[in-house]
C-alpha positions in Angstrom: 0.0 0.0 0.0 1.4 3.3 -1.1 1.3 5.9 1.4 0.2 9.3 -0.4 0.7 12.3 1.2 2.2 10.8 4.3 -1.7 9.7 5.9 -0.3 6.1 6.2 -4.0 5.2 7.0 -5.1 6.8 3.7 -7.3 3.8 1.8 -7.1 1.4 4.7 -11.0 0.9 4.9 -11.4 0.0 1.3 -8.6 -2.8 1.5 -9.5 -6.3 0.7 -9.4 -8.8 4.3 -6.7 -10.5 2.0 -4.5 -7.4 1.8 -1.1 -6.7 3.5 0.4 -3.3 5.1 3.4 -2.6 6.0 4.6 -1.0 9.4 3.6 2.4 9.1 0.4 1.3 8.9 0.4 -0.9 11.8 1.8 2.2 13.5 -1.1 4.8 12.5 -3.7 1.9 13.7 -2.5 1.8 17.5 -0.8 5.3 17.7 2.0 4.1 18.7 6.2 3.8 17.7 7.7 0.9 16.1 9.3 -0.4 18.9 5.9 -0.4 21.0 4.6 -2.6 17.8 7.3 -5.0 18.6 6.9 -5.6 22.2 3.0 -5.9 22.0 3.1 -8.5 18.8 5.6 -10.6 21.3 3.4 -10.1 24.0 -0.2 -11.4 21.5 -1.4 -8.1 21.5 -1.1 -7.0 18.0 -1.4 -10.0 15.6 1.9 -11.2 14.2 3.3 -9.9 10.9 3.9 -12.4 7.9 7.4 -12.5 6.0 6.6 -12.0 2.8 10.3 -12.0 1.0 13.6 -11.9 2.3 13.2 -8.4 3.3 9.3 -7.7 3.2 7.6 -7.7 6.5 3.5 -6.9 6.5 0.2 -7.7 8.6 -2.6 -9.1 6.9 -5.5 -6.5 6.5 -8.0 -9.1 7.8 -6.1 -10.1 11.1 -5.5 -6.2 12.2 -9.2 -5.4 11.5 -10.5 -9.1 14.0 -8.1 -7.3 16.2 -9.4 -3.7 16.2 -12.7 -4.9 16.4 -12.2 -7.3 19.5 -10.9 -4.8 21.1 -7.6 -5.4 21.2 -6.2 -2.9 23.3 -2.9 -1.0 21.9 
């Protein structure tokens, strides 16, 4: 997902389930740094990322938004 204009959140609502984002994303989602990402994807807070080449990370579209809407606190 392309991040026009720096609103990394920019489109996220009309994303297929099947779709993947990248950290800045993830970031906008739960207002919160990159390192608090980390520690709360360790901890099963924030579902886990999927390694999608040898140097692409992403989180599926679908999983953040079952998150979100469980209440899944950040």
């Amino acid at each position: 997902m392309s991040v026009p204009n720096g609103n990394a959140l920019s489109g996220f609502d009309s994303l297929p389930d099947a779709a993947h984002v990248r950290l800045p994303v993830v970031q906008a989602l739960y207002a919160c740094s990159d390192e608090t990402i980390r520690r709360r994807v360790k901890a099963g807070q924030i579902p886990a990322p999927r390694k999608l080449g040898p140097r692409v990370t992403a989180w599926n579209v679908g999983d953040l938004r079952r998150a979100l809407a469980a209440g899944t606190k950040a």
